[in-house]
C-alpha positions in Angstrom: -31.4 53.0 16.9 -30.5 49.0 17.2 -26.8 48.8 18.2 -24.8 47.1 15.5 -23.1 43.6 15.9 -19.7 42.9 16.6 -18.2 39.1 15.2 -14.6 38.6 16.8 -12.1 36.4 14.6 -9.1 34.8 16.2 -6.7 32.9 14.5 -3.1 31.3 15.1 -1.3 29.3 13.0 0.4 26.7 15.5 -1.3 25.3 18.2 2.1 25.7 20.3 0.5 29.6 20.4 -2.8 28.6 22.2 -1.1 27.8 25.6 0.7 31.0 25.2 -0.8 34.1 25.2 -1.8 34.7 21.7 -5.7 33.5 22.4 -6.1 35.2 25.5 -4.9 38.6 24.2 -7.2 38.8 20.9 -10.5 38.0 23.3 -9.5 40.6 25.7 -8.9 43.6 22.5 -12.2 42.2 20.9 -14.0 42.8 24.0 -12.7 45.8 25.1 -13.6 47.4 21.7 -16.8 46.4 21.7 -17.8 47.6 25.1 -16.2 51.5 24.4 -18.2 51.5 20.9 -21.2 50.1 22.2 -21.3 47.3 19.7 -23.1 43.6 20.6 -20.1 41.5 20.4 -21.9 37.9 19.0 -20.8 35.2 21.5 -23.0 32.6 19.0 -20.4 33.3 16.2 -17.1 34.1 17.9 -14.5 32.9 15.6 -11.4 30.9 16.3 -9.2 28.7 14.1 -6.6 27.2 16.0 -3.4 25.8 14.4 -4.5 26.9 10.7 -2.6 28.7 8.6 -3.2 31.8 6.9 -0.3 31.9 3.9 -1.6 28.6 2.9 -5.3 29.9 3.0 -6.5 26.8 5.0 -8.3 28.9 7.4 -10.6 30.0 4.3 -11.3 26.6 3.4 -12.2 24.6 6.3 -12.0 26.9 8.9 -14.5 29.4 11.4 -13.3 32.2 8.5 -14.3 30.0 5.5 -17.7 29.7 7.3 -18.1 33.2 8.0 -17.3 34.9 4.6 -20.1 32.3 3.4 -22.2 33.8 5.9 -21.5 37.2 4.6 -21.3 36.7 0.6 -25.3 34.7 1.8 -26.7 37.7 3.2 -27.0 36.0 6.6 -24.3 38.7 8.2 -26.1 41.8 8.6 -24.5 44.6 6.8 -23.5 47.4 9.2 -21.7 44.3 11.1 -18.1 44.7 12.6 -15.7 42.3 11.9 -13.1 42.4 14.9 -9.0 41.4 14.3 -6.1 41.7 15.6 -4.5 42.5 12.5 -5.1 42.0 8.6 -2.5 39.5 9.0 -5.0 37.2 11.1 -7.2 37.6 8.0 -4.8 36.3 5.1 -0.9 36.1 4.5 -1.9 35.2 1.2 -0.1 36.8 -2.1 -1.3 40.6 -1.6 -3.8 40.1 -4.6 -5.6 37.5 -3.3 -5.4 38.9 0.2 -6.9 42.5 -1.3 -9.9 40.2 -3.2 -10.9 39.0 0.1 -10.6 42.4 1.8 -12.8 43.6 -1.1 -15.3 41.4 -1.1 -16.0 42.0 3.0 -16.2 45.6 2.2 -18.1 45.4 -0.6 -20.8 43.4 1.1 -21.2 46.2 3.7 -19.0 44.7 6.8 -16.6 47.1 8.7 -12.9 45.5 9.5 -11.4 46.4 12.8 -7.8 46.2 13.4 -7.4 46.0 17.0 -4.1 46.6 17.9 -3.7 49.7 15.9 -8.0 50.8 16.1 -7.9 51.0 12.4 -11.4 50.9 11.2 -11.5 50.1 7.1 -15.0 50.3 5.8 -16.9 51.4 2.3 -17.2 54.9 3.8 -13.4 55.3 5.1 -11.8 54.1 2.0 -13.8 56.4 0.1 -13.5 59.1 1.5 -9.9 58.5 2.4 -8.2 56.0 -0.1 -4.4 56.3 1.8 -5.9 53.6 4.0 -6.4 51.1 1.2 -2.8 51.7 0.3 -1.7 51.5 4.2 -3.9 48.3 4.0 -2.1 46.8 0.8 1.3 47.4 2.4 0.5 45.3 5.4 -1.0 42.9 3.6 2.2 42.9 1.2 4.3 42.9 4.4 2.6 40.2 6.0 3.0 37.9 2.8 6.6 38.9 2.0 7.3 37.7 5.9 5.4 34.2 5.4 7.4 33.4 2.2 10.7 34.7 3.4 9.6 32.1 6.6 8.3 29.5 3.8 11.3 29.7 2.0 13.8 29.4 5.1 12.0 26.4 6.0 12.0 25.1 2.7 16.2 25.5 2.8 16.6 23.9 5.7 14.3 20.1 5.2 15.8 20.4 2.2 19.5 20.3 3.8 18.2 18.0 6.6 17.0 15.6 3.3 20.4 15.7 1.8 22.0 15.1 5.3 19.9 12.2 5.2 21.2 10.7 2.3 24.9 11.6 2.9 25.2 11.4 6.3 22.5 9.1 7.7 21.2 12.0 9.7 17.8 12.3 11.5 15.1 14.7 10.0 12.8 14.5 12.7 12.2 12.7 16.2 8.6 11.9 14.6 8.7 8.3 13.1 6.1 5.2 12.2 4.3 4.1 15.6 6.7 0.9 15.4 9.9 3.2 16.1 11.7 5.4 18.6 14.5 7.8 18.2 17.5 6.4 20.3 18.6 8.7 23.4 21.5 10.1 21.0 19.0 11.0 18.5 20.9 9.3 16.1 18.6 6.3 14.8 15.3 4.6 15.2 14.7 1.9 17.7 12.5 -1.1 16.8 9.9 -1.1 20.2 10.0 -5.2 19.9 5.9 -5.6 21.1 4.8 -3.3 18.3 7.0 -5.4 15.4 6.0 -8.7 16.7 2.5 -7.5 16.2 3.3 -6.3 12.4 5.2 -8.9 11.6 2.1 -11.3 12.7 0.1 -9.5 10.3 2.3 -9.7 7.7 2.4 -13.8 8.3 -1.2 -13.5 8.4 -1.8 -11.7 5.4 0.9 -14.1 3.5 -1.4 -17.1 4.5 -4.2 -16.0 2.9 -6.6 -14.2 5.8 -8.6 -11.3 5.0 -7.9 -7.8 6.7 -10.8 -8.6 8.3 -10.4 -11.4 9.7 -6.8 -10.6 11.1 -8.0 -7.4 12.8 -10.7 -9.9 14.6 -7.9 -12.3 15.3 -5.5 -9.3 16.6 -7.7 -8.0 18.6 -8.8 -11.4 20.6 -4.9 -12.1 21.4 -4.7 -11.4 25.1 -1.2 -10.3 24.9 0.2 -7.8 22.0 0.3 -5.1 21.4 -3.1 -3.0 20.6 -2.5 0.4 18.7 -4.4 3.6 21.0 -6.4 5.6 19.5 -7.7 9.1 20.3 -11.2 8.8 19.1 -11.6 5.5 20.8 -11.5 4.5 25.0 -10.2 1.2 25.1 -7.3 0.0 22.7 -7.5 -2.0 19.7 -6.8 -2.7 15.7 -9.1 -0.4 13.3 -9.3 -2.8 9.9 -8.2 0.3 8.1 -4.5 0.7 10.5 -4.3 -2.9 9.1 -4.7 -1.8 5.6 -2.8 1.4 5.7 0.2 -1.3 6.9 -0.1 -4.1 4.8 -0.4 -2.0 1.7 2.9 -1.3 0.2 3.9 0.8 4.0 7.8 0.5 2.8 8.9 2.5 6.0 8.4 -1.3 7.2 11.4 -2.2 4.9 13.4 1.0 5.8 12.3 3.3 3.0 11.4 7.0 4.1 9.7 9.2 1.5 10.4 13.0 2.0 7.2 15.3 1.2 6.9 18.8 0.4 3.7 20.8 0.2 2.3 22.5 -3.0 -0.8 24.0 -4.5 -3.4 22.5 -6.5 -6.0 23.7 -7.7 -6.8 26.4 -4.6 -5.8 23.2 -2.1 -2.8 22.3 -0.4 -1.3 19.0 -1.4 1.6 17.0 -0.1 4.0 15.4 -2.8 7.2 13.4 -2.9 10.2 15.6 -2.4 12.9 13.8 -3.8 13.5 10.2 -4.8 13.0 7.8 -1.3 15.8 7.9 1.4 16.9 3.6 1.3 17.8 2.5 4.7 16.6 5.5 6.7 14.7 3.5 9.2 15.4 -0.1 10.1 13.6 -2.5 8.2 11.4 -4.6 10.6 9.5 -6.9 7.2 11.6 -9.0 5.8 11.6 -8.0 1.8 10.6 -10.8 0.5 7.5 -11.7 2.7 6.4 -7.4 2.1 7.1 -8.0 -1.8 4.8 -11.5 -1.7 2.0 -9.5 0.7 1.9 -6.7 -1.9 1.8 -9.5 -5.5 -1.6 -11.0 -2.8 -3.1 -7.5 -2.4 -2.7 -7.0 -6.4 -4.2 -10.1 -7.0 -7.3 -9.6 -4.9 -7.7 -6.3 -6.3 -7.8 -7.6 -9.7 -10.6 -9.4 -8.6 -12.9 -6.5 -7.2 -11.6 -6.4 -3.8 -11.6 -2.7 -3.1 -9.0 -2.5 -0.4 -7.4 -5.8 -1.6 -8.0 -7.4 1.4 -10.0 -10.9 0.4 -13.4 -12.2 1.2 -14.1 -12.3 5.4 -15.7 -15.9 4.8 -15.4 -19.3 6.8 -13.2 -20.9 3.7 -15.6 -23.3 3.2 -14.1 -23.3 0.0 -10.7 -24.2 -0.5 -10.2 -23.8 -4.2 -12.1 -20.1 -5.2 -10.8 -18.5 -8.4 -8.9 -22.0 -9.5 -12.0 -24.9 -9.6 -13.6 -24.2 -12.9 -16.2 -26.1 -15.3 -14.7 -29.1 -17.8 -16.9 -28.0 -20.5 -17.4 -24.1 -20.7 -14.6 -22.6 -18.0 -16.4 -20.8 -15.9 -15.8 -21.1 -12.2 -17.6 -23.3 -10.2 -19.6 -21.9 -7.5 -19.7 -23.3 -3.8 -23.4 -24.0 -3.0 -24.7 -25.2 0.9 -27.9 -27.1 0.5 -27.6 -28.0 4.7 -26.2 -30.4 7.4 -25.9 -34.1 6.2 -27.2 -36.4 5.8 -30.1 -34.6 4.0 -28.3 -31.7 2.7 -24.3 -31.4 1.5 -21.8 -28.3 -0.2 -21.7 -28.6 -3.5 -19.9 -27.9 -6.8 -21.9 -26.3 -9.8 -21.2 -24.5 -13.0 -21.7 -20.4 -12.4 -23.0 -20.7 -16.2 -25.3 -23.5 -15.9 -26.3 -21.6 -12.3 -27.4 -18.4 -13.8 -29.6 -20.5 -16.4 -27.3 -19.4 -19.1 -26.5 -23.1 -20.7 -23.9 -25.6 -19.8 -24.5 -29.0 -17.6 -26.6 -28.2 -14.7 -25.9 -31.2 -12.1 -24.1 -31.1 -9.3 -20.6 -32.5 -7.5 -20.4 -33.1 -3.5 -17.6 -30.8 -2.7 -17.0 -33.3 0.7 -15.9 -35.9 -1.5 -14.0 -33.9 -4.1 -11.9 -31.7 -1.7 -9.7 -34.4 -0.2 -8.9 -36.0 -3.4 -7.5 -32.5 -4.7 -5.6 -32.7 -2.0 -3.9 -36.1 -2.7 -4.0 -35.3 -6.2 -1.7 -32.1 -5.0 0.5 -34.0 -2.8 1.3 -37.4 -4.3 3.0 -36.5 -7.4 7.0 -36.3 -7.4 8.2 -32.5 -7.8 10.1 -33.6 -11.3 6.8 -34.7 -12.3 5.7 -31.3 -11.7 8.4 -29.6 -13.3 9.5 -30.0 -17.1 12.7 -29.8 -18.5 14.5 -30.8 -14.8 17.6 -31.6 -16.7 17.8 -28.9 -19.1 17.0 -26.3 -16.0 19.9 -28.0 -14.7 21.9 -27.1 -17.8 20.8 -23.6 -18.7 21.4 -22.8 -14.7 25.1 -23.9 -15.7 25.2 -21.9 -19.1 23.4 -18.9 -16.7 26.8 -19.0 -14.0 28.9 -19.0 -16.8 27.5 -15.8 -18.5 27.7 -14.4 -14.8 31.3 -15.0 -14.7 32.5 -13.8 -17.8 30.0 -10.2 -17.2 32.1 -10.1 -13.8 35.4 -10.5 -15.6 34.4 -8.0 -18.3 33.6 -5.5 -15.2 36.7 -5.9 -13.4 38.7 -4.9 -16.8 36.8 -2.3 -17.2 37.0 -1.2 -13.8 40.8 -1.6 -14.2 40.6 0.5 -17.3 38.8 3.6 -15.9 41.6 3.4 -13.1 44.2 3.7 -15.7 42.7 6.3 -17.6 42.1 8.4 -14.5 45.6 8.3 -13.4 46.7 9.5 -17.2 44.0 12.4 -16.5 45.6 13.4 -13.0 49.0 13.3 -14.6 49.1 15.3 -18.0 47.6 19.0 -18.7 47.2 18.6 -22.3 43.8 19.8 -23.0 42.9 17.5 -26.1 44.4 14.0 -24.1 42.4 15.0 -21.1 39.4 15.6 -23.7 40.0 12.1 -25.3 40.2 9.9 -21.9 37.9 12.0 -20.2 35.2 10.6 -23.4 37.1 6.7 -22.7 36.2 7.1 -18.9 32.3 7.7 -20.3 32.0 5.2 -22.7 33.8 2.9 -20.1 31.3 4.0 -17.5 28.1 3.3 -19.4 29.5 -0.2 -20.5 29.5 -0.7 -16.8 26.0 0.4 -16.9 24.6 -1.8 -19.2 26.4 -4.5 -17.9 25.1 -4.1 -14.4 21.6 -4.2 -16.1 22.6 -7.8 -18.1 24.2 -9.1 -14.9 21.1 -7.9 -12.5 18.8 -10.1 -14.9 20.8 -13.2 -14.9 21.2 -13.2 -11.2 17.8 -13.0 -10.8 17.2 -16.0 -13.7 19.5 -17.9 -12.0 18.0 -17.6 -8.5 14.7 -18.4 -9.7 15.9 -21.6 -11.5 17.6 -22.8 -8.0 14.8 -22.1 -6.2 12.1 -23.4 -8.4 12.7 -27.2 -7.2 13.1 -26.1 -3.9 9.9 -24.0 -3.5 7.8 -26.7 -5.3 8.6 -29.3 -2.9 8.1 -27.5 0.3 5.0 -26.2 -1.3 3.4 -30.0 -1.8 5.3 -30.7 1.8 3.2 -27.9 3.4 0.0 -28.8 1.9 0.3 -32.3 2.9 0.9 -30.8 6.5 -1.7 -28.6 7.3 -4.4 -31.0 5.4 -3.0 -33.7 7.9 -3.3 -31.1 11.1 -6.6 -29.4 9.5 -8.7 -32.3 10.9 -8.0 -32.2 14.2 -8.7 -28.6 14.8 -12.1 -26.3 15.4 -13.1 -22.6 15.4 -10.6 -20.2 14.6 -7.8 -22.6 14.6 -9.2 -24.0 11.9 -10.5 -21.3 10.1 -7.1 -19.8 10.3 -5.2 -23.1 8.8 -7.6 -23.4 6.0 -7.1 -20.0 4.5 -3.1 -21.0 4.8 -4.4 -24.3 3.2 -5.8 -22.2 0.4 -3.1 -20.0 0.0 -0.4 -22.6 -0.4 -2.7 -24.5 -3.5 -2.9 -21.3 -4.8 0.7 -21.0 -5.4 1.1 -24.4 -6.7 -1.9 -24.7 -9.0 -3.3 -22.7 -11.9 -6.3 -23.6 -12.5 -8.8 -27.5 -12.1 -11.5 -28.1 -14.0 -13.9 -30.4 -13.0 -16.3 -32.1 -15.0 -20.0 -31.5 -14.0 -21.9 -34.2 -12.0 -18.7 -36.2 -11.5 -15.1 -36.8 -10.4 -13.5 -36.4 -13.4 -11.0 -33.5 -13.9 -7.5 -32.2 -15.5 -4.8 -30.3 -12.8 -2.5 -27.4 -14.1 0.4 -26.2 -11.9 1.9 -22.9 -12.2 4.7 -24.7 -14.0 2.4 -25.4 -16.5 2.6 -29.2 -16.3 -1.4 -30.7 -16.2 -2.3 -34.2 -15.1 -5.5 -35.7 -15.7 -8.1 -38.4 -13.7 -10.9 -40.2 -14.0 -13.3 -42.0 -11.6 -15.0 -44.9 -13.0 -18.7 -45.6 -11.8 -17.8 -47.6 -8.8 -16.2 -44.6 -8.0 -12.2 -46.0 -8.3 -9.8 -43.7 -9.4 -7.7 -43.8 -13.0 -4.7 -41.6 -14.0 -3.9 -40.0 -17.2 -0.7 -38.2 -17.6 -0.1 -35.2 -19.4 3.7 -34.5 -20.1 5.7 -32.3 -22.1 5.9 -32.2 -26.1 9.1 -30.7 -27.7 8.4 -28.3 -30.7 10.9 -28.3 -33.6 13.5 -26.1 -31.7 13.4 -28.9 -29.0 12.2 -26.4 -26.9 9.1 -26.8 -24.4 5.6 -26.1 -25.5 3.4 -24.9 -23.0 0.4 -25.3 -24.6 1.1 -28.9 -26.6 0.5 -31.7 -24.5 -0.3 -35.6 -25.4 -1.7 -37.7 -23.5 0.2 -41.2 -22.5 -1.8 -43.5 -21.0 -0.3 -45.8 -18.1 2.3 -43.7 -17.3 5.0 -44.5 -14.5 3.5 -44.6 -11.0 6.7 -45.8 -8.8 6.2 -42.1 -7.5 2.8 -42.4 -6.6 2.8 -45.5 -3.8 0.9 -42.8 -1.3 -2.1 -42.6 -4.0 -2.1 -45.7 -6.0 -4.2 -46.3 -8.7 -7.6 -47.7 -7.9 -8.1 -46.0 -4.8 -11.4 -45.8 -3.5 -12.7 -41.9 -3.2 -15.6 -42.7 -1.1 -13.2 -43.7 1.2 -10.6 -41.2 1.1 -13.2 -38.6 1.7 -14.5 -40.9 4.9 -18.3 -41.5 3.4 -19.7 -44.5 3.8 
């Protein structure tokens, strides 16, 4: 008679346990037991899941277990087989119900359980014959569960007292922290490591200008000095595009946030959720806010526009003005085309409509020509030009500080109140007066509330108003800058200033549109004031002005514009009227 097989499972559930003595001793009981009962113990199929956890039930789903009970429930264990553990603990710590389902179904499919350390043998046979041991089998598996939870829940208690000491107390949950930050000798806070947050910050500068997450990986990785993240899987050092993703997208550990997790089951799976709303302040912030809030409004933007990872187009920026230079006559975007090296071939502008042989005016525009008179149409106009109502910003900014004031001197009687009617609580113990302020002290309270909310908003009105002029004209002064240093530059200097270049129109214009087969085209800014040119036939350039109309309330109109021809150009002695094109753009 053909001796049976033996298949030996080992598990532990921390991999702290493998360099003890927990692997060691389950091979030596496997083997030992199969040599005295004359079993062939299957080296091909010996079992181990190291570090996976049983009361979870992570070992059944992606572990050598998972695979095996597969194996069994396929036919491709033989029945008669031996199935070798230390304990029915190493099987499942499970709830005992769904602990006894899987002890069933190995059973039922003809395999005989082992339990090593106390040489019980459970099989079809034995439980029939004997059903005490599949009660002696339910109480260890009860046992082994009630032990996991009681474990679970003691863990449970104390992250979530570390999490509250967090909060109160500024305490430390855990020496682990982002790859950017140590825990201090005291163990008291995180330690920027400088290298690692000049590197991040870099990326963040990067990302702000306008370069793709591929790109910047390329460009991190060339640096010779800077830090290079290690990796496991790889030899030598260096940025993975998706480390530079998993940062730049909304990582706000890099602005001090922490976001305590807790694990839960879904669906048979374990998944990790927030525990808690996010700990402010718990590491130190290493992006400044603003440049993290401006990275995540460019990652929304490209993702908007298909960009799965919201990282932008790897590309040589050939085209400075993608998403913005549309057609005159239908609105659809013009497309960058290469037809070759001059003098034979050129870039051009066409009509993405007129392209695709759907209608509109197929002809084409020399994109050499047109880009640097964009340019000087960006940078040659005075910011009040660009932005209406300068006067009246001027005076709802005043009406805006006085609303502030008056909210701040409405708090501070309030405030004064609630002090007041505190001290009459402390100092009477009449039940209906205590009743009666304590119901003041609310009301009071969520006037304070709303008024925080009210105040909140016109801070942030009021910033945006003084900051408006300011933004604008550092805007036109940086575009004017790097279109100046853009020409003397090659390779990846250049590619690098171009997407900058690109970013900055961006956030200064909404939208061109150029007229098909010519020079002709209307500019709207994000403020919403457009401007208008036209370049005769001996290619000379004309202005039309678009300013703002008033609608009945006196109030600006967007979307209402006249034109008014011959408009004042004292402003515009840079890029007079008349200018020739040809030679702006350096063709002869």
């Amino acid at each position: 008679m053909p001796k049976a097989k033996a298949y030996s499972y080992i598990r532990f559930s921390s991999l702290e346990q493998k360099n003890g003595d927990s692997e060691r001793r389950q091979k030596e009981l496997a083997e030992r037991y199969a040599k005295e009962h004359d079993l062939i113990l299957d080296d091909s199929r010996r079992m181990t899941d190291e570090g996976l956890s049983a009361y979870h039930g992570i070992h059944r789903l992606k572990g050598a277990l998972g695979n095996f009970l597969k194996q069994v429930e396929n036919g491709d264990i033989e029945r008669g087989s031996y199935l070798l553990v230390e304990n029915l603990d190493r099987l499942s710590r499970a709830d005992v119900l769904e602990a006894l389902e899987q002890f069933n179904s190995i059973i039922k499919a003809g395999i005989t359980i082992v339990t090593l350390q106390d040489n019980m043998v459970y099989s079809k046979e034995s439980i029939s014959a004997n059903f005490t041991q599949l009660l002696i089998s339910v109480s260890i598996m009860a046992r082994a569960h009630e032990e996991s939870e009681t474990k679970a829940r003691r863990v449970r208690e104390a992250w979530k007292n570390k999490r509250e000491r967090a909060v109160t107390e500024n305490h430390k949950l855990t020496a682990r922290c982002p790859a950017w930050l140590e825990l201090s000798a005291d163990r008291k806070e995180y330690v920027p490591i400088k290298e690692r947050v000049e590197a991040i910050r870099k990326i963040f500068k990067m990302k702000a200008d306008g370069i793709g997450n591929g790109t910047i990986t390329r460009l991190m990785n060339q640096q010779k000095n800077g830090w290079k993240p290690s990796n496991p899987k790889k030899s030598v050092p260096g940025w993975q595009e998706s480390y530079v993703v998993k940062l730049l997208h909304n990582n706000r550990a890099l602005i001090g946030e922490y976001q305590p997790k807790k694990t839960i089951k879904e669906g048979g799976k374990n998944k990790s959720v927030p525990a808690g709303e996010p700990i402010q302040n718990y590491y130190p912030a290493v992006i400044d806010k603003e440049l993290f809030n401006r990275v995540q409004r460019i990652i929304q933007e490209n993702l908007k526009r298909g960009n799965c990872n919201g990282g932008g187009r790897v590309s040589k920026a050939n085209n400075l003005f993608p998403h913005i230079a549309k057609c005159y006559l239908c609105g659809e975007p013009l497309q960058l085309i290469d037809k070759g090296q001059p003098p034979k071939g050129n870039r051009y502008y066409i009509c993405n409509r007129a392209r695709r042989g759907l209608g509109c005016k197929k002809t084409l525009t020399r994109y050499d020509i047109l880009e640097p008179l964009l340019i000087r149409l960006c940078v040659s106009l005075d910011v009040k030009e660009i932005l209406p109502g300068f006067e009246e910003s001027q005076s709802e900014l005043s009406n805006l500080r006085g609303r502030i004031q008056a909210i701040e001197g409405e708090k501070e009687q309030l405030n004064k109140q609630i002090s007041n009617l505190t001290d009459a609580i402390a100092e009477t113990e009449v039940k209906e007066i205590i009743k009666r302020y304590n119901k003041r002290v609310e009301e009071a309270n969520e006037k304070l509330l709303a008024l925080d909310s009210n105040l909140e908003n016109l801070i942030q009105e009021k910033e945006r108003l003084e900051n408006l002029h300011l933004d604008t004209e550092k805007q036109i002064q940086s575009i004017q800058e790097l279109f100046s240093v853009m020409q003397t530059l090659e390779g990846d200097e250049r590619l690098v200033l171009r997407l900058r270049l690109r970013q900055e129109i961006k956030r200064l214009v909404k939208e061109i549109r150029i007229e098909p087969g010519t020079y002709n085209g209307i500019m709207e800014f994000n403020s919403g004031f457009k401007h208008a040119w036209e370049v005769d036939s001996e290619n000379r350039l004309h202005r039309i002005f678009y300013t703002w109309k008033k609608d009945r309330n006196g109030e600006k109109a967007k979307k209402t514009f006249y034109i008014k021809k011959g408009a004042t150009i004292e402003s515009l002695s840079a890029f007079p009227e008349g200018i020739d094109i040809l030679a702006l753009a350096g063709v002869s």
